[in-house]
Backbone bond lengths (Angstrom), bond angles and torsions (degrees), N, CA, C in turn:
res aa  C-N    CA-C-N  psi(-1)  N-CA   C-N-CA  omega(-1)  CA-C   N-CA-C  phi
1 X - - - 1.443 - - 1.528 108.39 -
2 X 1.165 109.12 142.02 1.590 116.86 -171.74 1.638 115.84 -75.54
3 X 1.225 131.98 -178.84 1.798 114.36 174.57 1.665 87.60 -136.83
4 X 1.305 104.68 30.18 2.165 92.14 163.20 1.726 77.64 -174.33
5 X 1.179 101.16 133.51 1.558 115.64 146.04 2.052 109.54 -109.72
6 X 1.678 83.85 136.08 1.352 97.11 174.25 1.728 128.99 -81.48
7 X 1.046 118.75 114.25 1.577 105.43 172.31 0.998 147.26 -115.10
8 X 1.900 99.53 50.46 1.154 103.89 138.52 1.694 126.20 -108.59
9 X 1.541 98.17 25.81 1.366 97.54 170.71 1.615 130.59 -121.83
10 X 1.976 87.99 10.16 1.308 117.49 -171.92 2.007 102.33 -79.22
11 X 1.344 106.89 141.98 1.595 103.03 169.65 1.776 106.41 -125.77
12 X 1.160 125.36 139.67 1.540 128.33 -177.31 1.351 110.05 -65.37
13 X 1.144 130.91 148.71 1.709 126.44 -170.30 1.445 83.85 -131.44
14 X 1.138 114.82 -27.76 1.645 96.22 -160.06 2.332 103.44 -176.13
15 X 1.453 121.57 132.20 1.690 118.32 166.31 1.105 86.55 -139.98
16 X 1.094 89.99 173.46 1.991 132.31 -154.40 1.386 101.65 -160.94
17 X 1.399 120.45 164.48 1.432 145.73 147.23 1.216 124.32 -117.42
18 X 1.232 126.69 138.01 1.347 120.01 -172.63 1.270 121.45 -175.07
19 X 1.424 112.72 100.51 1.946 130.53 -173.75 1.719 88.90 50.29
20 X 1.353 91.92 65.54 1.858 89.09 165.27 1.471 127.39 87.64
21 X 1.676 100.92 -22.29 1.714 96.87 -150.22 1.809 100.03 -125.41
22 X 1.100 118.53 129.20 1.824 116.53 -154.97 1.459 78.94 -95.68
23 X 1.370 103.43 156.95 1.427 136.81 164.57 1.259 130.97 -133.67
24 X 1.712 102.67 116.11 1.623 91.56 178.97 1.608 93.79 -136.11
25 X 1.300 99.68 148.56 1.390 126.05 160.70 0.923 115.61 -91.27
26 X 1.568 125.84 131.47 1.858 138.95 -175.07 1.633 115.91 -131.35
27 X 1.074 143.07 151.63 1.044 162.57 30.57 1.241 147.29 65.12
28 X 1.873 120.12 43.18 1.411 112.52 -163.95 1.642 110.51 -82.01
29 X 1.552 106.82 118.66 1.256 108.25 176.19 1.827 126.89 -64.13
30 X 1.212 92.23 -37.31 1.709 107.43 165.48 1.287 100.35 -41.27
31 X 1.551 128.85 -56.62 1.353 102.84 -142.57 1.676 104.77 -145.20
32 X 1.546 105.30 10.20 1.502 117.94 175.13 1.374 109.83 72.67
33 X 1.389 125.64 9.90 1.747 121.25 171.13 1.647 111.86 -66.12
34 X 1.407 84.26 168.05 1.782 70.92 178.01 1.706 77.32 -135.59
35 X 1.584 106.03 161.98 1.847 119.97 -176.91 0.946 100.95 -163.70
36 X 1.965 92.82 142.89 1.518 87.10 176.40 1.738 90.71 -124.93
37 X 1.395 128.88 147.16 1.149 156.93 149.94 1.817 137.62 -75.65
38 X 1.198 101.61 100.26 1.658 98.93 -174.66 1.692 123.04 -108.82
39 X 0.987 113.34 111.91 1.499 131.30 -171.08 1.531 116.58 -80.24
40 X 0.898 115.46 108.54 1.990 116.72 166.04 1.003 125.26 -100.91
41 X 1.262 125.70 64.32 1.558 123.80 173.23 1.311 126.00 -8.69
42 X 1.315 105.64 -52.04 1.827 99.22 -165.81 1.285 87.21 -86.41
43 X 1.252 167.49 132.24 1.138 161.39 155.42 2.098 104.96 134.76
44 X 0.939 124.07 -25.14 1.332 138.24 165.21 1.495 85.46 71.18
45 X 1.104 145.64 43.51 1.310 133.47 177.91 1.828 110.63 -114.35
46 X 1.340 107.56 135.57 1.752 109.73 176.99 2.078 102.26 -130.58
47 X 1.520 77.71 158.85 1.346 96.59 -172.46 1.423 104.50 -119.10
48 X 1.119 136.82 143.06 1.612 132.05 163.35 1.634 107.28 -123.66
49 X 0.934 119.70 130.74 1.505 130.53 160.07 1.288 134.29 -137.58
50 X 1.511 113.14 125.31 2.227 109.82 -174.46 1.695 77.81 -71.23
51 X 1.433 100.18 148.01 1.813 128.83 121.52 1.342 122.30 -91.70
52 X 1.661 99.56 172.18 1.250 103.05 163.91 1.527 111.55 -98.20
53 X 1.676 119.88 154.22 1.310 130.28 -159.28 1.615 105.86 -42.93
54 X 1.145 116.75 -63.54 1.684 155.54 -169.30 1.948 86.71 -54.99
55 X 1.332 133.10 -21.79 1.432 120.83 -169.17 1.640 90.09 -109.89
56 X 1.254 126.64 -24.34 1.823 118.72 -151.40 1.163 107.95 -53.57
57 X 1.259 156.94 -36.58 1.023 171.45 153.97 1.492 112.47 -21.49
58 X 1.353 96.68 -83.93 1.412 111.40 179.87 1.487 99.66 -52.22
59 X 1.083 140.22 -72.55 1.397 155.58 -165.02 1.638 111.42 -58.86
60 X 1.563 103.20 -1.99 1.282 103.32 168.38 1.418 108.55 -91.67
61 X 1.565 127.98 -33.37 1.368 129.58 -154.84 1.590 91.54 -111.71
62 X 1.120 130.79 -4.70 1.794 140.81 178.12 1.298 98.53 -136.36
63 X 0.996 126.56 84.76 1.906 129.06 -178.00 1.609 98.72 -91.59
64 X 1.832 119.04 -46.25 1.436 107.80 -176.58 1.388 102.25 -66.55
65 X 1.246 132.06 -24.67 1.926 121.58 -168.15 1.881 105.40 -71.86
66 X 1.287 102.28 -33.33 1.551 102.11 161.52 1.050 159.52 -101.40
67 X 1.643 94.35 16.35 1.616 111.25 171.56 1.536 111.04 -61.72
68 X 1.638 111.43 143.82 1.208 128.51 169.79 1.633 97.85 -30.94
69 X 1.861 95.10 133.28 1.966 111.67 154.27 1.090 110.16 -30.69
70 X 1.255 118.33 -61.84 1.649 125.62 -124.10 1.371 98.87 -136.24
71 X 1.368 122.29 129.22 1.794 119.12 177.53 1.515 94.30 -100.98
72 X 1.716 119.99 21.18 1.420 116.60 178.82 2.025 102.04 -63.24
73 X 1.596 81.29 -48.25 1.654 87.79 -172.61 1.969 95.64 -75.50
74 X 1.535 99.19 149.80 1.361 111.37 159.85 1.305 112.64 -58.76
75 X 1.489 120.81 153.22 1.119 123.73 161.51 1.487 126.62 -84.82
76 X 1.268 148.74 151.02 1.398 150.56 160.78 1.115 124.37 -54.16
77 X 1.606 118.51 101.43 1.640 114.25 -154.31 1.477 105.92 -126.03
78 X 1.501 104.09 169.10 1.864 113.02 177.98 1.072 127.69 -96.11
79 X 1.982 94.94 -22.51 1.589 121.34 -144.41 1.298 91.32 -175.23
80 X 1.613 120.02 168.48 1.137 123.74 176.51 1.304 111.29 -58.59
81 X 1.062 141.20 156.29 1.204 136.96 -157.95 1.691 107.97 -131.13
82 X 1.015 129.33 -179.70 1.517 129.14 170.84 2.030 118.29 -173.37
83 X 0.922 122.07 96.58 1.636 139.42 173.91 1.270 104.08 -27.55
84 X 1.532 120.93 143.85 1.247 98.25 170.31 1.717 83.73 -131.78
């Protein structure tokens, strides 16, 4: 897993809204990852996370069921980041 995704090499596959919190699924062309990113407006807080290809889907419409095990490893970020 990478420790920065770039975006300008990111492409949108797919957003949503949902109880507040946007969802998009991406697309790194550089390097064939796929991530999904969750936004909370009222709270200014984002999340970034790779999947694997075979999960993006699912992990787009269930993003908490596929967050990383372990917050041992860093997460893959844009911006400072913050867990919720």
């Amino acid at each position: 897993m990478s420790t920065a995704l770039s975006l300008d090499s990111r492409r949108e596959l797919a957003h949503r809204l949902s109880g507040g919190i946007e969802v998009t699924l991406y697309w790194c062309e550089r390097d064939g990852t796929t991530s999904v990113e969750l936004w909370h407006a009222a709270s200014e807080e984002r999340l970034v996370f790779e999947v694997a290809h075979e999960h993006a889907l699912e992990a787009f419409y269930h993003p908490f069921a596929h967050l990383p095990r372990t917050f041992d490893e860093p997460l893959p970020t844009l911006e400072v980041e913050a867990a919720w």
